[in-house]
C-alpha positions, 0 to 999 in steps of 0.5 A: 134163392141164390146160393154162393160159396165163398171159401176164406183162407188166412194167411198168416205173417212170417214169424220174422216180422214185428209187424202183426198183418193178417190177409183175408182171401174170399174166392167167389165164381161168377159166370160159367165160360164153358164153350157148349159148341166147341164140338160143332166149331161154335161158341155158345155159352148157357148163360148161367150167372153165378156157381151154385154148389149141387151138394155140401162142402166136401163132397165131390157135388160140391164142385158141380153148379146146380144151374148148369151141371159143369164144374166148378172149374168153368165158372170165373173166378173172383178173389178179393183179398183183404189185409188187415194190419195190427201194426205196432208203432215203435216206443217213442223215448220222449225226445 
């Protein structure tokens, strides 16, 4: 079973706008890119495909990949941003 961890963070509009727009941020870590040979002079890497998160939200094994023990930090970061726009059009007068 594969695990992912997707972290969302709203953004909301500035107040000086009419205009209500929300943007939705997911965060996504992909492939682990740490050099495992660079102490020899190599490039290796171990192949892990995606972060899986050793422990719950919030605690310190959280931000350590259960496949391949590094941190979250080697692990290719993917961010999709959406925004969802609720725009108010302006009152037409009739003419």
């Amino acid at each position: 079973m594969r695990k992912r961890q997707v972290v969302l963070r709203r953004e909301e509009p500035s107040r000086s706008t009419t205009n209500s727009s929300l943007t939705i941020r997911s965060v996504r870590y992909g492939e682990c890119q740490k050099n495992h040979a660079a102490g020899v002079g190599g490039y290796a890497v171990d192949g892990c495909r995606e972060f899986m998160a050793s422990g719950e939200e919030g605690t310190s094994a959280a931000l350590t990949c259960a496949a391949c023990g590094c941190h979250r930090n080697f692990h290719r970061r993917e961010v999709e941003t959406e925004v969802v726009c609720e725009c108010s059009s302006p009152p037409s007068n009739g003419a």
